[in-house]
N, C-alpha and C positions, 0 to 999 in steps of 0.2 A: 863393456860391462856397465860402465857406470849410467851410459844412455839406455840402457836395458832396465838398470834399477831407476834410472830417474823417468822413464817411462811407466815403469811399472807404480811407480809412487803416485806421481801425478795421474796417473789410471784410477788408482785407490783415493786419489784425493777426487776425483770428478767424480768416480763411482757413489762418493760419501755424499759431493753436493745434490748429485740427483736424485738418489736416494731422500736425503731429508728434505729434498724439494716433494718430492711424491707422499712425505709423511706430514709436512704442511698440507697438500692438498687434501687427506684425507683427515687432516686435524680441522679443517676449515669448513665452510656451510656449506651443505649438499646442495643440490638445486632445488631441493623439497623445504630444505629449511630457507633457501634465500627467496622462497616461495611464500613461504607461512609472514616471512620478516615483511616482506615487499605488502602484502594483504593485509596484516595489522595496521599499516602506516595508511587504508586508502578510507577515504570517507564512509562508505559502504560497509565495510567493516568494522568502525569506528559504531556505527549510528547499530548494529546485528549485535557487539558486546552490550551498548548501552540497554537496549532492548530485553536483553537476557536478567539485565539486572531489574529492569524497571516491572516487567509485569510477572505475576505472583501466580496467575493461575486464575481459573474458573470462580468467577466471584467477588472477585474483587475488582477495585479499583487505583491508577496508579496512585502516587502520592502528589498536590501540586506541584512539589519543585523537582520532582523527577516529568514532570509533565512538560516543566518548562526546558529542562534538558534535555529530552525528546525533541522538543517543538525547536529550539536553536541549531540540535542538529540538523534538523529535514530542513529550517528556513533556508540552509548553508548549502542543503544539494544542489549541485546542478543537471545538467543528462548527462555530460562525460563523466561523472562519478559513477554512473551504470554501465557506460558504453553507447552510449545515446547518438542519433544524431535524424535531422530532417531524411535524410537518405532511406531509412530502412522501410523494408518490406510492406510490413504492419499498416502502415500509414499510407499505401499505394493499394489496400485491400480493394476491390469490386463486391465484394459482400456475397452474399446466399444468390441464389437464382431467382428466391423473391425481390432481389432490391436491393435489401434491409443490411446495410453496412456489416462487415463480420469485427467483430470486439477478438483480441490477441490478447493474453496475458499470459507471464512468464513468471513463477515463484522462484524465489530465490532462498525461501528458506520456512517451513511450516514446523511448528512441533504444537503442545498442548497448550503453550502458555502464552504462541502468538503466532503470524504468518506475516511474511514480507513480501508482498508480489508487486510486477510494475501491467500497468493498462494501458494497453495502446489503441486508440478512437480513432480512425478515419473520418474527416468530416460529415456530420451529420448523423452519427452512431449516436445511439442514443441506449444507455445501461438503466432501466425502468424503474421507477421510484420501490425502493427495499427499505430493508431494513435491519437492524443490528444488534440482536437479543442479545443484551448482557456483557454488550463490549467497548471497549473507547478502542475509538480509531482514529489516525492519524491518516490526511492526506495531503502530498504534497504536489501542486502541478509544474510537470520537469519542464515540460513542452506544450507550447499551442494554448488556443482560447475555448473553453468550453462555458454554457451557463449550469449552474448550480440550483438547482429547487431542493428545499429541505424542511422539514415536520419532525414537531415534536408533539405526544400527544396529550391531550387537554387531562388535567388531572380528576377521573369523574366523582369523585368523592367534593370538588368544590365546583360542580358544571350540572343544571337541572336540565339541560340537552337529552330533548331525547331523540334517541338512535331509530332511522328511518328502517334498517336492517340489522340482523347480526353480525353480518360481514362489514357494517361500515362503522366509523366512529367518527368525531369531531378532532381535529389537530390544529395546533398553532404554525402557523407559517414563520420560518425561523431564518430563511437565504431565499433570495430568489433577484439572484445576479450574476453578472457575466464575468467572469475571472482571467487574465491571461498571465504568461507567466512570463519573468519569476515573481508570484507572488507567494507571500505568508502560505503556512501550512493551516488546515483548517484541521478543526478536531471536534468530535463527536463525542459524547459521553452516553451510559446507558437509557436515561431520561432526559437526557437536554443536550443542546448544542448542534440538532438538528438532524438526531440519530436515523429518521428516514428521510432518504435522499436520492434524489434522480441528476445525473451526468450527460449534457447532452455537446455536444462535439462542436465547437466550430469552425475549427481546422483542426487540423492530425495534431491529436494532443496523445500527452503521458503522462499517466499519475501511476507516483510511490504510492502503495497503502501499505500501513500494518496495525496490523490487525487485534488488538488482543483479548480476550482469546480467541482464537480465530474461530469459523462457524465449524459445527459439528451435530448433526443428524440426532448421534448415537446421544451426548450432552443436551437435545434439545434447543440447541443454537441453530437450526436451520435457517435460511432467509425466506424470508414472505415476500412478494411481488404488491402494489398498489394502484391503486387509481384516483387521481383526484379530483374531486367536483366543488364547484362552487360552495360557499357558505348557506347561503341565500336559497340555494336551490330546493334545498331539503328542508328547512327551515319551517317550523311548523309557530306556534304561536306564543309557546311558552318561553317565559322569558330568561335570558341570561345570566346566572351567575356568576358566571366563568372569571368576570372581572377583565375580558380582552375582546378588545376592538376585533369588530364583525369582518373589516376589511384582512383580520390577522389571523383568520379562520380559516378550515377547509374541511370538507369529510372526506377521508381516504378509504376506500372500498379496496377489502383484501381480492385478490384475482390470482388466476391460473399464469404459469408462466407463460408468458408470449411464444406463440413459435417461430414467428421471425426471430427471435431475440437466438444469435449466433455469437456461440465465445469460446475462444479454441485456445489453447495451453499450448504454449512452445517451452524451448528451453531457453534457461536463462544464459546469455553467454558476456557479460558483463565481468566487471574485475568482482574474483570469485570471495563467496561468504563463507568462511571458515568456522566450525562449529568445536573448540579441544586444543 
């Protein structure tokens, strides 16, 4: 009897421990919360909070020292912050059946107030001189060498330039160099810092952008396409106010989208952005 009751005890004492072992486990982090914990902690995520804080919405602009906050974190990424590596797909593209390299990009997170996507160039891809109504952007290159061309444009109210067509204007030439990484994050603002800008590939590169506000159609953010021609070319006889060296010129002629120009959306499958 007593091995019956001392059985039956120690029954009741194991039954207790596993029991409040089972009521530990469900007192502890699901895998959804050691999920959310593990995501706050990654770069990616770190740089998506910052973001949410910094831009305001349509019209505005950040403030500098949330700019330079910004800008420390993107100088900080590297491509395993996204899941990055030489290996992938993107980068090994053959392009359209014209030739013309195919462009990959993968958002990792859009709303009203900004967009975060990464762009993947196979050598020689080339994303045609645009531009960025109304937005500073952030870009930062993860991977590879691409050259950078960029315009900002002539203020006409202090430029007696006159315009050879409606579709063209005079711009100030603002980059026009060859990057490779890890370098510095470059930043655009609505009027300066090189708001139109052409990306041309020189090996398999990746650039972070974000965006903010990101473009929108329905807002009148849409992007415009360019072309650029010499100074000189269109140049007629009246003289310059402008106050900038001829060689820091250019006319950009708005244009049709290119139809080679091929850019395809995948998913982003990088350590995930948490939005709550």
């Amino acid at each position: 009897m007593k091995v019956e009751a001392s059985n039956g005890a120690e029954g009741k004492r194991v039954g207790a421990k596993r029991n409040g072992e089972r009521l530990v486990r469900k007192q502890g982090c699901s895998r959804r919360t050691r999920r959310r914990v593990h995501a706050a902690s990654t770069a990616i995520q770190r740089l998506f909070v910052a973001c949410k804080s910094v831009f305001k919405g349509p019209g505005t602009v950040p403030e500098p020292a949330d700019v330079e906050m910004l800008q420390l974190l993107l100088d900080k990424m590297r491509p395993e912050d996204v899941g990055l590596s030489t290996d992938i797909l993107f980068f090994k593209s053959k392009g359209s059946s014209s030739g013309t390299p195919r462009i990959t990009y993968a958002t990792m997170h859009k709303c009203d107030y900004f967009s975060m996507c990464i762009l993947f160039l196979p050598p020689t891809a080339v994303i045609p001189l645009h531009n960025h109504p109304e937005m500073t952007v952030f870009s930062k290159l993860l991977l590879g060498s691409m050259h950078i061309k960029s315009y900002d444009w002539i203020d006409p109210d202090k430029s007696s330039i006159s315009t050879p067509s409606a579709k063209m204007r005079p711009a100030k030439l603002v980059v026009d160099s060859d990057f490779t990484a890890p370098c510095n994050t470059s930043i655009l603002y609505p009027t300066t810092g090189g708001n139109i800008h052409t990306f041309t590939a020189i090996t398999p590169c990746a650039v972070l952008d974000v965006l903010g506000p990101p473009y929108s159609k329905e807002d009148n953010r849409d992007i415009t396409y360019y072309r650029d021609h010499p100074y000189t070319k269109h140049l007629d006889d009246a003289p310059d106010q402008s106050g900038e060296e001829k060689h820091d010129l250019g006319w950009l002629e708005e244009i049709d989208i290119s139809k080679d120009l091929e850019m395809v959306g995948v998913k982003y499958l990088g350590p995930p952005v948490l939005d709550g």
